[in-house]
N, CA, C and O atoms as a Tripos MOL2 file, in Angstrom:
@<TRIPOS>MOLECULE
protein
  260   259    65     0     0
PROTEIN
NO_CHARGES

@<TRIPOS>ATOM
      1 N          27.8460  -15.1950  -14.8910 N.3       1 UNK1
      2 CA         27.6110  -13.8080  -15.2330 C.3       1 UNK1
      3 C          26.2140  -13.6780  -15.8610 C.2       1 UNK1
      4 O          25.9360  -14.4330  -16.7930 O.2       1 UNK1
      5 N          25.3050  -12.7750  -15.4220 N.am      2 UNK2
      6 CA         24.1090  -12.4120  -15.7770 C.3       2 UNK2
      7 C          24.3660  -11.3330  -17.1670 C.2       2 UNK2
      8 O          25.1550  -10.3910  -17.2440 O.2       2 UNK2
      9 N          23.3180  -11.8950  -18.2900 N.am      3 UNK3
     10 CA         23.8000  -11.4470  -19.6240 C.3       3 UNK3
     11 C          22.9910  -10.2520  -19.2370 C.2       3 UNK3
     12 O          21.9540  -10.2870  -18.5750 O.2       3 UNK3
     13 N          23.5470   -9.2430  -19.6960 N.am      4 UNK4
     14 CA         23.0010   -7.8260  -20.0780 C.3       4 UNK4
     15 C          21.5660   -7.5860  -19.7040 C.2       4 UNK4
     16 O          21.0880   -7.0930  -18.6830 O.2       4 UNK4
     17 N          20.8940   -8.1510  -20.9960 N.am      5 UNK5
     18 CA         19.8750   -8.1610  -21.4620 C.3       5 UNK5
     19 C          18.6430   -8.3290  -20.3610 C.2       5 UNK5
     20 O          17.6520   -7.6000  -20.3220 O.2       5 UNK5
     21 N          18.9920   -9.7530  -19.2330 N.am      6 UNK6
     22 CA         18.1240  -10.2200  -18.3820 C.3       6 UNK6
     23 C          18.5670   -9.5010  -17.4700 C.2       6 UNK6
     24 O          17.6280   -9.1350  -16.7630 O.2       6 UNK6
     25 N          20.1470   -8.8590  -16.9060 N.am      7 UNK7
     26 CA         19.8490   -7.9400  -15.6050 C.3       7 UNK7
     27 C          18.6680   -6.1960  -16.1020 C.2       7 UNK7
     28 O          17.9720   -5.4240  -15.4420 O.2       7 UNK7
     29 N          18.9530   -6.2880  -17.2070 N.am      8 UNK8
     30 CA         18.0110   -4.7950  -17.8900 C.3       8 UNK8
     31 C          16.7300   -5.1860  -17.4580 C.2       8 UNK8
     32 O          16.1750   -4.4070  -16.6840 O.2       8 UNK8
     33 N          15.9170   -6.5810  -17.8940 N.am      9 UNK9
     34 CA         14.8710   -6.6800  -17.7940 C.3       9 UNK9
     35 C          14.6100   -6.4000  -16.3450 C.2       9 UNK9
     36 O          13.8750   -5.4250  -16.1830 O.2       9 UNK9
     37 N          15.0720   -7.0770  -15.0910 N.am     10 UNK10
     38 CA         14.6280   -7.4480  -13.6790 C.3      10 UNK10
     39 C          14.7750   -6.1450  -13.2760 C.2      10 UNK10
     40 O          14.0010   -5.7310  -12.4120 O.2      10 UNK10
     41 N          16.1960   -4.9080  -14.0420 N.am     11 UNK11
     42 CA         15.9190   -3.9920  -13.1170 C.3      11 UNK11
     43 C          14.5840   -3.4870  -13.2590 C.2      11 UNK11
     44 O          14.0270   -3.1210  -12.2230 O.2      11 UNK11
     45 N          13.9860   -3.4000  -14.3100 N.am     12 UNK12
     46 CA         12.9900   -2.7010  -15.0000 C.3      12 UNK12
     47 C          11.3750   -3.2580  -14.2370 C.2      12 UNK12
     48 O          10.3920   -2.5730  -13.9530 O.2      12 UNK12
     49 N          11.6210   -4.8390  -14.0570 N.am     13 UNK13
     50 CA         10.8460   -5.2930  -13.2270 C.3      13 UNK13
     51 C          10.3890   -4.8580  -11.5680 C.2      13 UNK13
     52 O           9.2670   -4.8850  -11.0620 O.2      13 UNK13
     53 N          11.3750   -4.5580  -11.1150 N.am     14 UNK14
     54 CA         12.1230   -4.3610   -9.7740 C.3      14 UNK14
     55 C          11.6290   -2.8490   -9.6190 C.2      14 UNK14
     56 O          11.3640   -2.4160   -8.4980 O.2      14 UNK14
     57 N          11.5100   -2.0650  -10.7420 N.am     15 UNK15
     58 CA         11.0760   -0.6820  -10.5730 C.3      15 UNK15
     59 C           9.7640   -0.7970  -10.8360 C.2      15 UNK15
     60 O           8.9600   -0.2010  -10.1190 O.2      15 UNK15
     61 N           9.4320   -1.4080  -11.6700 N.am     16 UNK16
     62 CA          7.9430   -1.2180  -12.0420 C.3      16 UNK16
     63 C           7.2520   -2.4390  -10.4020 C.2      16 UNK16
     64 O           6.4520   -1.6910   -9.8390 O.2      16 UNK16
     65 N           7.2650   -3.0650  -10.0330 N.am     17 UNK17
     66 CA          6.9130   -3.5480   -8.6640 C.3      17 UNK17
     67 C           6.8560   -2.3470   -7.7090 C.2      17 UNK17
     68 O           5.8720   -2.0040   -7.0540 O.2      17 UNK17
     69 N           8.2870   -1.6520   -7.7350 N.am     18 UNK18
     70 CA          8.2730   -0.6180   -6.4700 C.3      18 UNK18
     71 C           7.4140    0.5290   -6.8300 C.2      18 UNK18
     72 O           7.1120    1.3660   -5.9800 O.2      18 UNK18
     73 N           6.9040    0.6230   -8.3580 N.am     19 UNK19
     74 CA          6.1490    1.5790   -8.5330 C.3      19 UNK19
     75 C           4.6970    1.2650   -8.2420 C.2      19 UNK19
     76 O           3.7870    2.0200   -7.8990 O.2      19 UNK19
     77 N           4.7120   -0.3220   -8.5120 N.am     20 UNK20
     78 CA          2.9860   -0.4160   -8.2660 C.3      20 UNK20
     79 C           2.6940   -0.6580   -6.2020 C.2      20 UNK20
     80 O           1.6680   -1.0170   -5.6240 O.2      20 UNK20
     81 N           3.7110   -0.3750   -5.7670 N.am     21 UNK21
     82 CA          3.9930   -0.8010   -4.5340 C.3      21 UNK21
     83 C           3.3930    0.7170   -4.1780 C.2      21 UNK21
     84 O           2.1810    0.7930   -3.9750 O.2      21 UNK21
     85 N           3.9770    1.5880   -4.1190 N.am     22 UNK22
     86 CA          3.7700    3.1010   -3.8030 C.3      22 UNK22
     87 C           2.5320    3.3600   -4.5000 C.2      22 UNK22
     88 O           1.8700    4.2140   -3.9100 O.2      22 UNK22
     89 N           1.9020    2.8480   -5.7230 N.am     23 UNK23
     90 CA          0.3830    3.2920   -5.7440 C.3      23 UNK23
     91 C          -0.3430    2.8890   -5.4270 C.2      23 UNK23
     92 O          -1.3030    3.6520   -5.5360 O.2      23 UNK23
     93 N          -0.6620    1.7620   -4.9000 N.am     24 UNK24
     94 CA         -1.5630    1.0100   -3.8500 C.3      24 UNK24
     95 C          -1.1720    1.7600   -2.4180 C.2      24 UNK24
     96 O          -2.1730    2.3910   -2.0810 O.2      24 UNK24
     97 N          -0.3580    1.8980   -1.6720 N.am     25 UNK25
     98 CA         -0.1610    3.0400   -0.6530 C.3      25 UNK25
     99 C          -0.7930    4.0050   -0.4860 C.2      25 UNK25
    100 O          -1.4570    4.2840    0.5130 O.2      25 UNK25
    101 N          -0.5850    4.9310   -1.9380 N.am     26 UNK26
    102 CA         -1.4840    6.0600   -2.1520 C.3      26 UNK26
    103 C          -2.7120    6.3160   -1.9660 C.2      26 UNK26
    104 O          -3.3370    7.2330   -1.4330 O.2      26 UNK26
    105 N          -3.0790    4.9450   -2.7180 N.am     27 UNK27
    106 CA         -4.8590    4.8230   -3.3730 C.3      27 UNK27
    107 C          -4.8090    4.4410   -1.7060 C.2      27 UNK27
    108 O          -5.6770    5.0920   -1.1250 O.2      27 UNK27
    109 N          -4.0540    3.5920   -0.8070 N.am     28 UNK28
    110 CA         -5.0330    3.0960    0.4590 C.3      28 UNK28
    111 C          -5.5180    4.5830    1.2310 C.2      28 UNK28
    112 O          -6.6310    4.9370    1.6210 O.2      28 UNK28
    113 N          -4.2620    5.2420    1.2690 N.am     29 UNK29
    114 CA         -4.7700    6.1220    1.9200 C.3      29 UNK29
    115 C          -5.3360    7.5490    1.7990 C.2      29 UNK29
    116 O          -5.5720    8.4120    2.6440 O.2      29 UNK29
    117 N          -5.5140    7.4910    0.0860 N.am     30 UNK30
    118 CA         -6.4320    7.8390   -0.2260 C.3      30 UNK30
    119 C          -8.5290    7.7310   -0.3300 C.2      30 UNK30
    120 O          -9.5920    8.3460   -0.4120 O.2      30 UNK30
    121 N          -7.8750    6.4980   -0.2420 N.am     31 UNK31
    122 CA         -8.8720    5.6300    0.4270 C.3      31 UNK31
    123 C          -9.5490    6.1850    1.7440 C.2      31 UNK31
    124 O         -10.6210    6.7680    1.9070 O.2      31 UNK31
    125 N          -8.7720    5.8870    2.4370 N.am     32 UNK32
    126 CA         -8.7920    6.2840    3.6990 C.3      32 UNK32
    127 C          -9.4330    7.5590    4.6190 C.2      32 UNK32
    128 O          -9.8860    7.5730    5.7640 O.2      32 UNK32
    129 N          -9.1870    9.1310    3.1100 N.am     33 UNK33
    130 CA         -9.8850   10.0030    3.4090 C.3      33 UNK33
    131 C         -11.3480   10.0490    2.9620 C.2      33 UNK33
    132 O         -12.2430   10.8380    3.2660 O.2      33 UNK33
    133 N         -11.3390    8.8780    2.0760 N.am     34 UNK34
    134 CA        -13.0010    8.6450    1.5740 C.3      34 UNK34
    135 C         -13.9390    8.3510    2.1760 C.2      34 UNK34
    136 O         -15.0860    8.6620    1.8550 O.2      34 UNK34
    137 N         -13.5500    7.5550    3.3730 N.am     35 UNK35
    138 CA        -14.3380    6.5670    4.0860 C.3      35 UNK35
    139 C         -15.2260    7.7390    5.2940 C.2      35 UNK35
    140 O         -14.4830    8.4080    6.0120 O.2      35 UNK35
    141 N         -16.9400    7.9480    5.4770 N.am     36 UNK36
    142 CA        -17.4350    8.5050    5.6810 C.3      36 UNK36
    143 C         -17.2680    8.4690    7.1690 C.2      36 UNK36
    144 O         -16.8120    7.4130    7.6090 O.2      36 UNK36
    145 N         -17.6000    9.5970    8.1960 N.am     37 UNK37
    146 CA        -17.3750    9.1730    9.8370 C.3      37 UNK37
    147 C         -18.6230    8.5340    9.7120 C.2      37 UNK37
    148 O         -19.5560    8.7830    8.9490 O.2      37 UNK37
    149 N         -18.4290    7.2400   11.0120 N.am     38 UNK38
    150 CA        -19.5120    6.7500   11.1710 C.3      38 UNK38
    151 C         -20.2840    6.8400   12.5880 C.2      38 UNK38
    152 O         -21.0940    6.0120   13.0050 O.2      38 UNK38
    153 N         -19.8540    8.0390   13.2490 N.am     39 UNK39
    154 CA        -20.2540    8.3130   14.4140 C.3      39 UNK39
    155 C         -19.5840    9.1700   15.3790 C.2      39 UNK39
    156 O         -18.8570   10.0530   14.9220 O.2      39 UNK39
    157 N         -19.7280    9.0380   16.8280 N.am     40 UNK40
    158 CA        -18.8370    9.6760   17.5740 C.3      40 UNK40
    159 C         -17.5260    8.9210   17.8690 C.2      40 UNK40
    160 O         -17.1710    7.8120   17.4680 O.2      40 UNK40
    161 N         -16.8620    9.8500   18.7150 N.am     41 UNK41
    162 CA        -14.8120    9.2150   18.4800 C.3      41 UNK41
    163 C         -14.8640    8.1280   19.2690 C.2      41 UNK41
    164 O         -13.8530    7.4260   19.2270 O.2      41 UNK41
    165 N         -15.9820    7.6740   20.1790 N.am     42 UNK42
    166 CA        -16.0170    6.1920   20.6520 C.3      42 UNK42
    167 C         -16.1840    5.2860   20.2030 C.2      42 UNK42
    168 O         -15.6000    4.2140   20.3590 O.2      42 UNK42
    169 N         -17.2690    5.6450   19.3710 N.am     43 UNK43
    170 CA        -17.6250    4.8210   18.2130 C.3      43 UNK43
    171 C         -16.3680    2.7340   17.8050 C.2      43 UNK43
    172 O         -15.2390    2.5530   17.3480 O.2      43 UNK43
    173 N         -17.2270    1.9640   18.2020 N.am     44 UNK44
    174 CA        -16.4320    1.0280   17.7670 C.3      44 UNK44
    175 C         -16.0630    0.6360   16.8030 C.2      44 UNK44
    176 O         -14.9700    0.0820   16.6890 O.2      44 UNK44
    177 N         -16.8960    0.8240   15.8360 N.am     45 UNK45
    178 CA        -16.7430    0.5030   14.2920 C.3      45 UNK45
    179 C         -15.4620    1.3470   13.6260 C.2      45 UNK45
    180 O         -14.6720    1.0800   12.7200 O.2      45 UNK45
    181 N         -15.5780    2.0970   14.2040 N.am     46 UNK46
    182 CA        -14.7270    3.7100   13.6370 C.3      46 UNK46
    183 C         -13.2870    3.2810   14.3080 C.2      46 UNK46
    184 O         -12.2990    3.6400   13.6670 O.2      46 UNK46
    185 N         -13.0080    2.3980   15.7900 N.am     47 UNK47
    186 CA        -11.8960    2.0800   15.7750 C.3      47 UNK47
    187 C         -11.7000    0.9620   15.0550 C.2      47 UNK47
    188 O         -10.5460    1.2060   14.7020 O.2      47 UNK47
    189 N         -11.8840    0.1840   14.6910 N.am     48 UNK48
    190 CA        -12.0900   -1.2520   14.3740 C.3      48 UNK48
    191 C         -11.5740   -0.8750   12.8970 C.2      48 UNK48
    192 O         -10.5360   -1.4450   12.5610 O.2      48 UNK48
    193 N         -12.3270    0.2630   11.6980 N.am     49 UNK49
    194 CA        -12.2390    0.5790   10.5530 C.3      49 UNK49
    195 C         -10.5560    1.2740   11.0240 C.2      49 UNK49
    196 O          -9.5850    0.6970   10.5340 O.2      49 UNK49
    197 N         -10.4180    1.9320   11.5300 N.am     50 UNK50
    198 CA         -9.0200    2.5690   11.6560 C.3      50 UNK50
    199 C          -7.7470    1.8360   11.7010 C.2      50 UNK50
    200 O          -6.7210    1.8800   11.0220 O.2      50 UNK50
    201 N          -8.2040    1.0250   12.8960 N.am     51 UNK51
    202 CA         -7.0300   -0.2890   13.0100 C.3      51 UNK51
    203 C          -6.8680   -1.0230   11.6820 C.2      51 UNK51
    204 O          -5.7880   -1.4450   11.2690 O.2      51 UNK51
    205 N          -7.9820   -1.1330   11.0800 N.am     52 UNK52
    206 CA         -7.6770   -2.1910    9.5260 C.3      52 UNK52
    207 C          -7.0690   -1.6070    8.2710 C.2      52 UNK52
    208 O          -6.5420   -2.1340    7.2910 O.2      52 UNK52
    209 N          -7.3340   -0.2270    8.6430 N.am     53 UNK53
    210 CA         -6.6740    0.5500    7.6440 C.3      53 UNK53
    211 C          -5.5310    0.7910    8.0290 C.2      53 UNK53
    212 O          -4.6970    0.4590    7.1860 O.2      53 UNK53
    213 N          -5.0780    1.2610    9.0130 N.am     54 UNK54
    214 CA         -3.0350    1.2430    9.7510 C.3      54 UNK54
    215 C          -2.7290   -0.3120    8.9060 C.2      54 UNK54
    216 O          -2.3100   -0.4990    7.7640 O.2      54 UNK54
    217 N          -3.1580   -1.3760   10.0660 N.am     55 UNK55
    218 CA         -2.3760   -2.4160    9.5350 C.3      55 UNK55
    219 C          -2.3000   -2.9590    8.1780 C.2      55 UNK55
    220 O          -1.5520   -3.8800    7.8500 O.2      55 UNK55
    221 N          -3.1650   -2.3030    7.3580 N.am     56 UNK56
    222 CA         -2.9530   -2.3790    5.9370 C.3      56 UNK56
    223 C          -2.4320   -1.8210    5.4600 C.2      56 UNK56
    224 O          -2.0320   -2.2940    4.3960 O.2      56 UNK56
    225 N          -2.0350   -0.5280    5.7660 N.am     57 UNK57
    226 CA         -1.1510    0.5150    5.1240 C.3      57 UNK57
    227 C           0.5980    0.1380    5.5070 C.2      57 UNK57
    228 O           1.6440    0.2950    4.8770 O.2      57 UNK57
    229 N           0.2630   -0.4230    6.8530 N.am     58 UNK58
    230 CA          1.5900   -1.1910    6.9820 C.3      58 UNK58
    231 C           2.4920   -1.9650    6.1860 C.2      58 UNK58
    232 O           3.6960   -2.0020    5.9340 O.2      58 UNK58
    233 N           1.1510   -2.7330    5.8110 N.am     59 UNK59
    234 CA          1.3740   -4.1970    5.2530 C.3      59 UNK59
    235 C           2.2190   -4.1190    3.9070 C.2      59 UNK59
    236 O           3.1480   -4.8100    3.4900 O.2      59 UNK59
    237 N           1.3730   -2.7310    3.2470 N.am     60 UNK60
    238 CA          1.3550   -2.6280    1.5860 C.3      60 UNK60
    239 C           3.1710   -1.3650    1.7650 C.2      60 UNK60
    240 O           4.1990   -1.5240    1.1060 O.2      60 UNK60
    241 N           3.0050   -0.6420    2.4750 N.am     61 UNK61
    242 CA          4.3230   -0.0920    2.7600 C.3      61 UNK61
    243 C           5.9300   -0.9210    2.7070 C.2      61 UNK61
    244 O           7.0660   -0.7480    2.2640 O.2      61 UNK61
    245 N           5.0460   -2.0020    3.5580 N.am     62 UNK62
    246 CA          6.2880   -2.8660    3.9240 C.3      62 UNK62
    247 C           6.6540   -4.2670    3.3220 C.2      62 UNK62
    248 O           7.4960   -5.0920    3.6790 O.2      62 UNK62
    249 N           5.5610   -4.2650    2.0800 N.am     63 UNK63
    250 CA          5.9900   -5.1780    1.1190 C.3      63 UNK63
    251 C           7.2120   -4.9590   -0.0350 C.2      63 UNK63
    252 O           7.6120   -3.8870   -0.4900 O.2      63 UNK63
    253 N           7.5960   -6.1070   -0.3040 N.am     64 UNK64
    254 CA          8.9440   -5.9980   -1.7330 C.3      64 UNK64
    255 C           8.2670   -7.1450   -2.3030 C.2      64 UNK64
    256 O           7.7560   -8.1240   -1.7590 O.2      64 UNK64
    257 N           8.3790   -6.8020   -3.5400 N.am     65 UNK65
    258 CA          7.9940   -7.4680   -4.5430 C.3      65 UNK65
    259 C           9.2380   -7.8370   -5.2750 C.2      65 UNK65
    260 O           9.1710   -8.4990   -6.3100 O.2      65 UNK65
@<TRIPOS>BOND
     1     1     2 1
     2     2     3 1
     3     3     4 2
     4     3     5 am
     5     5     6 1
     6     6     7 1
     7     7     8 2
     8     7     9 am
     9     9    10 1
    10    10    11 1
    11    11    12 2
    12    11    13 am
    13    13    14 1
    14    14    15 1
    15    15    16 2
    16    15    17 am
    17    17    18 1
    18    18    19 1
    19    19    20 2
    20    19    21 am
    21    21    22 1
    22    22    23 1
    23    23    24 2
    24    23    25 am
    25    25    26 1
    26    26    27 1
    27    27    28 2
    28    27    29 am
    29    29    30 1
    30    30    31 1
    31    31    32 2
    32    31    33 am
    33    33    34 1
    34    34    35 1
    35    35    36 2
    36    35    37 am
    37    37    38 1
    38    38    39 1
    39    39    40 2
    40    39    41 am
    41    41    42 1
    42    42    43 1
    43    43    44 2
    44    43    45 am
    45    45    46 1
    46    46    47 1
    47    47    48 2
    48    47    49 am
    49    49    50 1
    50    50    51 1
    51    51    52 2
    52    51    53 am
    53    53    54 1
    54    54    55 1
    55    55    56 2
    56    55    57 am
    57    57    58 1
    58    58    59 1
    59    59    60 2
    60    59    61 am
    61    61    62 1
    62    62    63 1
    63    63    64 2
    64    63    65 am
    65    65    66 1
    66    66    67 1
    67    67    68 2
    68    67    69 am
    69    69    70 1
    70    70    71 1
    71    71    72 2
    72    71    73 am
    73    73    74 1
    74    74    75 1
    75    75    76 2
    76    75    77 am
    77    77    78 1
    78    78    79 1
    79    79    80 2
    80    79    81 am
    81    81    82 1
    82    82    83 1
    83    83    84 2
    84    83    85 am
    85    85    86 1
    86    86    87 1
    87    87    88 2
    88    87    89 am
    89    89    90 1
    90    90    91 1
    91    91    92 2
    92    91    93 am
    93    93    94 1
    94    94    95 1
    95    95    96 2
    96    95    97 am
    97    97    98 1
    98    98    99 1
    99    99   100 2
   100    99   101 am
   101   101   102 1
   102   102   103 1
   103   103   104 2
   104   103   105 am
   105   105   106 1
   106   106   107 1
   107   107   108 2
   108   107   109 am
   109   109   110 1
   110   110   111 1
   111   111   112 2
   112   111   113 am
   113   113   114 1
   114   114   115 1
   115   115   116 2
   116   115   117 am
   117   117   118 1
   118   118   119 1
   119   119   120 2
   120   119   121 am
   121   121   122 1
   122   122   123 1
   123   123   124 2
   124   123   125 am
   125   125   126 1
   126   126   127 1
   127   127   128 2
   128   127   129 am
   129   129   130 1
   130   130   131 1
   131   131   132 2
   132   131   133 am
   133   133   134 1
   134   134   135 1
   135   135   136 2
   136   135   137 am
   137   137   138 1
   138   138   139 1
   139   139   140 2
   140   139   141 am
   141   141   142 1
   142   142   143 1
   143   143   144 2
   144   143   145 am
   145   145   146 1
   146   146   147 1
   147   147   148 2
   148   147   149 am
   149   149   150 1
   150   150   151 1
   151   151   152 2
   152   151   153 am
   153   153   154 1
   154   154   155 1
   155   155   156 2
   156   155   157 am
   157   157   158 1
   158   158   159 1
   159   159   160 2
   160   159   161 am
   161   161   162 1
   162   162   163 1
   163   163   164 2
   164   163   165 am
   165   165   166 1
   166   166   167 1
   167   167   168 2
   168   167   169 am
   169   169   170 1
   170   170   171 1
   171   171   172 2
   172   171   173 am
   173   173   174 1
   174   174   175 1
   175   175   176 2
   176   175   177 am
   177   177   178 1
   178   178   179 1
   179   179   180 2
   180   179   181 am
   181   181   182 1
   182   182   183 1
   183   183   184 2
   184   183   185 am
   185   185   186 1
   186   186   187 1
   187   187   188 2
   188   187   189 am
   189   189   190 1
   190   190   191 1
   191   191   192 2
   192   191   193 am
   193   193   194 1
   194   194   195 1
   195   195   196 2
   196   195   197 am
   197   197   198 1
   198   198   199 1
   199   199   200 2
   200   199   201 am
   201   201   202 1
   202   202   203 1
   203   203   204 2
   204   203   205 am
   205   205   206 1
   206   206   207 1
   207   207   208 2
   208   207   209 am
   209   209   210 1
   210   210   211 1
   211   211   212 2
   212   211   213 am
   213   213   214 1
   214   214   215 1
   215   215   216 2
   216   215   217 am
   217   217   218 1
   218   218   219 1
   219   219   220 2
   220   219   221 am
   221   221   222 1
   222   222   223 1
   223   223   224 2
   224   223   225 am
   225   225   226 1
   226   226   227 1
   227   227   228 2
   228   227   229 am
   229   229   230 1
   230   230   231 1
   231   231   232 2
   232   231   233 am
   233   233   234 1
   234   234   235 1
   235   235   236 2
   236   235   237 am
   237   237   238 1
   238   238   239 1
   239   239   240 2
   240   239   241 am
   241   241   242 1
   242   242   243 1
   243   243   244 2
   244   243   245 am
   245   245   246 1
   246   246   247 1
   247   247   248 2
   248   247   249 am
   249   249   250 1
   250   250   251 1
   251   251   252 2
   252   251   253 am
   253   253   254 1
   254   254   255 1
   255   255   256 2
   256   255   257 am
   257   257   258 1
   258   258   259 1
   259   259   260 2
@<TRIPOS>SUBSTRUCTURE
     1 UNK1         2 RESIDUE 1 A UNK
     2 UNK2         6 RESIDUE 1 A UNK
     3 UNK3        10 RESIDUE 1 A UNK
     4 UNK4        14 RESIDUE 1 A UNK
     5 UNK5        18 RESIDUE 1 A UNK
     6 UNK6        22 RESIDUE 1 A UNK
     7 UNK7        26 RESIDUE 1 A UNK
     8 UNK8        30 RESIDUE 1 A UNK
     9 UNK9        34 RESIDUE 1 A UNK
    10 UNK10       38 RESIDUE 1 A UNK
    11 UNK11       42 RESIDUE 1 A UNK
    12 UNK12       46 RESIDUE 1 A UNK
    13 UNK13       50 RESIDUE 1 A UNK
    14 UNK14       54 RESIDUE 1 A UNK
    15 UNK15       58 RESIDUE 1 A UNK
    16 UNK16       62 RESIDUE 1 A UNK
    17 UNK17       66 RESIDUE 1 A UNK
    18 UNK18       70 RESIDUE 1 A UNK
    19 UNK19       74 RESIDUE 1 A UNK
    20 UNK20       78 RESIDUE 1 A UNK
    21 UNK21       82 RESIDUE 1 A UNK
    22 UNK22       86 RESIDUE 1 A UNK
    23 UNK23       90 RESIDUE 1 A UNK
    24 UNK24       94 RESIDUE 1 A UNK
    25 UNK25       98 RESIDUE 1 A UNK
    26 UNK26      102 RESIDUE 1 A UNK
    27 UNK27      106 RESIDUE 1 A UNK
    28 UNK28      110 RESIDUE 1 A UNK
    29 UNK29      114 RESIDUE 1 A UNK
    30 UNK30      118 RESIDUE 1 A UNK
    31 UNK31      122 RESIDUE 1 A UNK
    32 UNK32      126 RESIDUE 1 A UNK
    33 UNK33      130 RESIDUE 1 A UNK
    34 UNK34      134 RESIDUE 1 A UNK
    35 UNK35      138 RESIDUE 1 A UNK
    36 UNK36      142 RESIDUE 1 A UNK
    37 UNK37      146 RESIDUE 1 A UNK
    38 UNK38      150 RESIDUE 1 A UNK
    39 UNK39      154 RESIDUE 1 A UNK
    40 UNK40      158 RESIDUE 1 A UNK
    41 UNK41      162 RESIDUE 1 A UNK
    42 UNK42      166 RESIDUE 1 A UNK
    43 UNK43      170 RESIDUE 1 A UNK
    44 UNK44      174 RESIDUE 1 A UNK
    45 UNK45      178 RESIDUE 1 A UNK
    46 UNK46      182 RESIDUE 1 A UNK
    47 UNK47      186 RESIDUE 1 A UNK
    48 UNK48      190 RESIDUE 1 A UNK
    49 UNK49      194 RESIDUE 1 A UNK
    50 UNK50      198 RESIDUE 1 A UNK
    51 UNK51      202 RESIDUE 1 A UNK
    52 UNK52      206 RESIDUE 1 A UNK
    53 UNK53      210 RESIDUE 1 A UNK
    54 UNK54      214 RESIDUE 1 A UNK
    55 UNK55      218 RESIDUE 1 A UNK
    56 UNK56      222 RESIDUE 1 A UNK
    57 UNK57      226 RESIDUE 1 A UNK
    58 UNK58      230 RESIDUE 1 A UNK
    59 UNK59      234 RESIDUE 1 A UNK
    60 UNK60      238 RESIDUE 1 A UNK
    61 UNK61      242 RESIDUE 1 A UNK
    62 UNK62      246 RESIDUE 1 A UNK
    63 UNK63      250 RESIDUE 1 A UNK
    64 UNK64      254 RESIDUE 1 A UNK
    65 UNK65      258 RESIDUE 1 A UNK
């Protein structure tokens, strides 16, 4: 049996993770509206920057801490 005390702590842990989980999300894609165009919609860099930002937003979405 898990004493009181230490299941209180982990939940508390367990929330504060899922909270810093959802503000890194935020900030990415907040981020995300920061980032200046760097050309026209062919532009390679501009896909290249897009793709790294999805699969990061993925990444940080779909982490558990």
């Amino acid at each position: 049996m898990v004493p009181q005390a230490e299941q209180s702590s982990n939940t508390a842990r367990e929330d504060f993770s899922e909270y810093v989980a959802h503000l890194q999300l935020h900030m990415a894609l907040q981020a995300r509206n920061l980032v200046p165009p760097l050309g026209h919609k062919g532009d390679r860099r501009e896909m290249l920057l897009q793709q790294t930002q999805e699969d990061f937003e993925k990444i940080v979405s779909r982490q558990r801490f």
